[in-house]
Each structure stands twice: as structure tokens, then as C-alpha cells.
N, C-alpha and C positions, 0 to 999 in steps of 0.2 A: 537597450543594447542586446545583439544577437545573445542568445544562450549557442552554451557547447556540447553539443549531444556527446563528447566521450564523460563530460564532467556529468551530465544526466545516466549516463549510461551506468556510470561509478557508483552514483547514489542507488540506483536498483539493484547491484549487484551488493552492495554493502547493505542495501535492505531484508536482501532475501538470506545471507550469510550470517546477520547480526541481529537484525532488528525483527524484521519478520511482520513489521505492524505498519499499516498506514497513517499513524500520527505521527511516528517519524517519518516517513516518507515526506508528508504536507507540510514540516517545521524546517527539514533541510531543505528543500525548493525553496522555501520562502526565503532560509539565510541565505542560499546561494544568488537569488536572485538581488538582495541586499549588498552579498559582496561585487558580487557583478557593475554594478551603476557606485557603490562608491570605496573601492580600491583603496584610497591613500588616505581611507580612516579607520577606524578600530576595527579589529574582529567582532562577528556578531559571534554571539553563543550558540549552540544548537541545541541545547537540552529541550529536550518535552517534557511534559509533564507525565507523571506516571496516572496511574487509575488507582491508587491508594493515596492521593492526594500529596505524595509526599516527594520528595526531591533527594537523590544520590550522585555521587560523583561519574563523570564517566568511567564505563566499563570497559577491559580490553576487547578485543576481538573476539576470541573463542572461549569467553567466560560466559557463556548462554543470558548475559541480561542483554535489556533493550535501550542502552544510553540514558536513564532517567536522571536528571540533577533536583540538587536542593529545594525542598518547595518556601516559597515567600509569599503565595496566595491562597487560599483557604478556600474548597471546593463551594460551590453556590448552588443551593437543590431548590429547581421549581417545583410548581405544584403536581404537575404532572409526573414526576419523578426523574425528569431528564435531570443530568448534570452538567454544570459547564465546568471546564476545565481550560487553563489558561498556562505557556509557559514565559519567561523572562522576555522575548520579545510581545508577547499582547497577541503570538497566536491560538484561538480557539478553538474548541469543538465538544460538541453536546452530544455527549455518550444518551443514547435510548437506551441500551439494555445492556447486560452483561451476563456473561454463561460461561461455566465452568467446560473447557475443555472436557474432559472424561465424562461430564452430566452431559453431554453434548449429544442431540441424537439425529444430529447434520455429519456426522464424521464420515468421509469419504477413505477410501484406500486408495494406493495407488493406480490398481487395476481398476476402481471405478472412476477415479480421474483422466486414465487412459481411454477408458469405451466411452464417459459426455465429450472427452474430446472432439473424438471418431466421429460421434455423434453429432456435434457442433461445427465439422466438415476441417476438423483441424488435423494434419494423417505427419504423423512421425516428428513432433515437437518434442524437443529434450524436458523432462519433467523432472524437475528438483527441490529438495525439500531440504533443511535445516535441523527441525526439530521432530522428536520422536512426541506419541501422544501424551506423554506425561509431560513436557515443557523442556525432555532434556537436550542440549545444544548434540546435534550427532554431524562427523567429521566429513562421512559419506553425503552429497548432496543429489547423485544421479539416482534417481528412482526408476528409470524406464524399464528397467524387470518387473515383468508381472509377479506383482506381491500382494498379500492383504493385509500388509502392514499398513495402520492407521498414521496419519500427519496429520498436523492442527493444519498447515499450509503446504503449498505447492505452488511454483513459478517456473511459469514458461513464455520464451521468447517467440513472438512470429514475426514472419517480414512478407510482405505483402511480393509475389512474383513478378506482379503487373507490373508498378512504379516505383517498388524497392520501400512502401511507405514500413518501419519497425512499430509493434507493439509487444508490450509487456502483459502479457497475460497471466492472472493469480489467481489461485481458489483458495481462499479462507472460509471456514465454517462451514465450506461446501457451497460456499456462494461463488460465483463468477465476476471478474473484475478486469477492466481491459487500461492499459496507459499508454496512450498514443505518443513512443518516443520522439517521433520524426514530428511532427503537427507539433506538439509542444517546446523541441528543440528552434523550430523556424517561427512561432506563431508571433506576432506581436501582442498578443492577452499578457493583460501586470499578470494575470493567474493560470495556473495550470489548470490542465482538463482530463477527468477521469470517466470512463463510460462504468454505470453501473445500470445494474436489471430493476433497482428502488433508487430511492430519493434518497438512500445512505448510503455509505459503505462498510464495508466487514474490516477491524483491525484485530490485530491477533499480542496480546500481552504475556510474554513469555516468562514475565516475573510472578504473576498468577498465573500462568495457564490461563488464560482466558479469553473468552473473544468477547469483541467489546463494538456493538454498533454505533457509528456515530455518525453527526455531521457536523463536517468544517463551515467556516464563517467561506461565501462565497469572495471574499478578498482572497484568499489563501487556496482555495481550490473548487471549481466549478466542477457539478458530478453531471454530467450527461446520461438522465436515462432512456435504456432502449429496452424494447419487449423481449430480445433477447442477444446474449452475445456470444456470434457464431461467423465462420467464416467470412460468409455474403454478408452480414451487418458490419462488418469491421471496413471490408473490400470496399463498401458505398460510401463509409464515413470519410471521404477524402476532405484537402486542406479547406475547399471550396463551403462543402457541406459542414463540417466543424466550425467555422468562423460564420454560420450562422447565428442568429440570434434566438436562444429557446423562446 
């Protein structure tokens, strides 16, 4: 069934407002597209899982947690030390590492978020941020003042001039992450597609402060790496070139 890009749109906007982390992002695509194909049966849940193993009620809006519900599955450590983590629908993802926000010595400022922009050929994109470097929810979201105030996160929209294609562009950890709104609103993939610079992505856990590398089971979301993500790499990725096969 088609997806609805304002209902896609909602979820990035409630991501970067509330959540702040890409395992909520990867768990509500999956219920949405659940509710989507079957309508006139039960609600699914949306809870994730937390990175403490443990499960809470949802949270409101502007009470700086990240939706975590009750845990009923017991975290499972390979030998390598990755962790899986699972929540109430059987969506997964294998945390690699995790870092204390403030131990953190990836933290970017606003003002350096602005110039890799520049840099990355992206020129007067709205920069918005959620939380302040200690984890706390802050009300202000526009950051485009040159400041050197530190954020765990920062999300910005682009839209391509040429074909109108939208992407959602993030920096967590100081890593770069791109979500092809438009291509994943129209695609026919069961899975959504995320371009990242590695074979993980950066989510950001506002109940620790921490940033938490992981990767989702390719059911749930397929990570597209490129060497880097910057204007002309986005501009090439059209719907043609994305529905190919890695």
C-alpha cells in the first residue's frame, strides 16, 4: 500500500521534538507500515526498547524521555560484545558501542554543524536541535545562530531544487545521516532506506545521554552506505538509482 509522506513527515518531526534516536524512528515505520496493510485490526504498539534493558510507560511530549515501554525480553550479549535488543513487535538492532554524551569527543556545536554543512554544498538549511549537551529537553529548537553551544543532535531538512526529491538530514555524535523522505514515501521496499557514511547508524538515548551505535535487522531498515553525504551525493541518489540492488 502507498505510504503517506505527511504521516512520514509527522514521524521525523516527532523524532527530532521527542525522541531524538533512530530506534524509535526504525520501530514507528515499521508500526506505521503494519497499520497501514491492516486497518480493521488491533493497534500495534510502538514502544522500543530502551538501552537499559528495561521497559517504561509512554512518556508525554515535553518530558525529555524517549517513548520506552516495559521490558519482557532480557538483553542477549554475543561474544564480541554487541547487544541485541528487541521490542514487543520482534523489532531488532545490535547496539556496537555506546558513549556517554559528555565523555564524548565527537560533540559538534552549532557553528560547526553550520560550516560541514557549507562544506557538504548544503547553504542555508534550518538547523534544529531538542536537547542541550547534558540530555536536558530544551523548548528552543532553531539553532541557526552562530553559537558554540554543544547538542547531542541536530536535524535538518533539504529538498532537492531540480525534482523537488525531500531529505531529512541528521547529525548525531557528529556523524552525518541522510532519510530520503520522498523515495521512501513512493518506494515499493517492505523497508525503509537510510543513507549512512558506515554500515551503522548513530542513535542518540536521551534517557542516558548517550549515543548508541547500532544496526537494525535489514527487515526493518536497509542502511545505504556512501563515501560521503553531501549535496551532489544526495542530488544522484534518485528514485532510479536507490531501487537498486547493493
Amino acid at each position: 500500500m502507498k505510504k503517506k509522506l505527511p504521516v512520514i513527515i509527522a514521524f521525523l518531526i516527532a523524532i527530532a521534538a521527542i525522541v531524538g534516536t533512530v530506534v524509535f524512528l526504525v520501530t514507528k515505520f515499521s508500526d506505521d507500515r503494519e497499520n497501514d496493510t491492516e486497518l480493521t485490526e488491533k493497534e500495534n504498539d510502538t514502544n522500543v526498547a530502551d538501552f537499559e534493558g528495561d521497559k517504561k510507560d509512554e512518556p508525554g511530549e515535553n518530558d525529555g524521555s524517549d517513548g520506552l515501554g516495559n521490558s519482557e525480553k532480557e538483553n542477549e550479549t554475543t561474544d564480541d560484545q554487541n547487544v541485541k535488543y528487541e521490542d514487543y513487535n520482534g523489532t531488532e538492532v545490535i547496539v556496537v558501542s555506546s558513549e556517554k554524551v559528555e565523555e564524548s569527543k565527537n560533540n559538534k556545536t552549532t557553528e560547526d554543524v553550520k560550516n560541514e554543512l557549507k562544506d557538504r554544498g548544503f547553504e542555508s538549511l534550518q538547523i534544529t536541535s531538542k536537547y542541550n549537551i547534558k540530555g536536558d529537553f530544551v523548548s528552543e529548537s532553531n539553532q541557526n545562530a552562530d553559537t558554540d553551544e554543544l547538542h547531542p543532535t541536530y536535524d535538518m531538512v533539504y529538498i532537492n531544487s531540480t525534482n523537488g526529491d525531500q531529505w531529512f538530514i541528521y547529525c548525531y555524535g557528529g556523524q552525518f545521516f541522510a532519510f530520503p523522505i520522498t523515495y521512501n514515501q513512493n518506494s515499493s521496499r517492505d523497508e525503509y532506506l537510510i543513507i549512512s557514511e558506515k554500515d551503522s547508524i548513530m542513535s542518540y538515548d536521551c534517557m542516558s545521554n548517550t549515543y548508541n551505535e547500532i544496526i537494525p535487522q535489514k527487515t526493518d531498515l536497509i542502511i545505504r552506505k556512501v563515501d560521503r553525504i553531501d549535496k551532489n551525493t544526495l542530488d544522484s541518489l534518485t528514485s532510479e538509482v536507490l531501487n537498486e540492488n547493493d
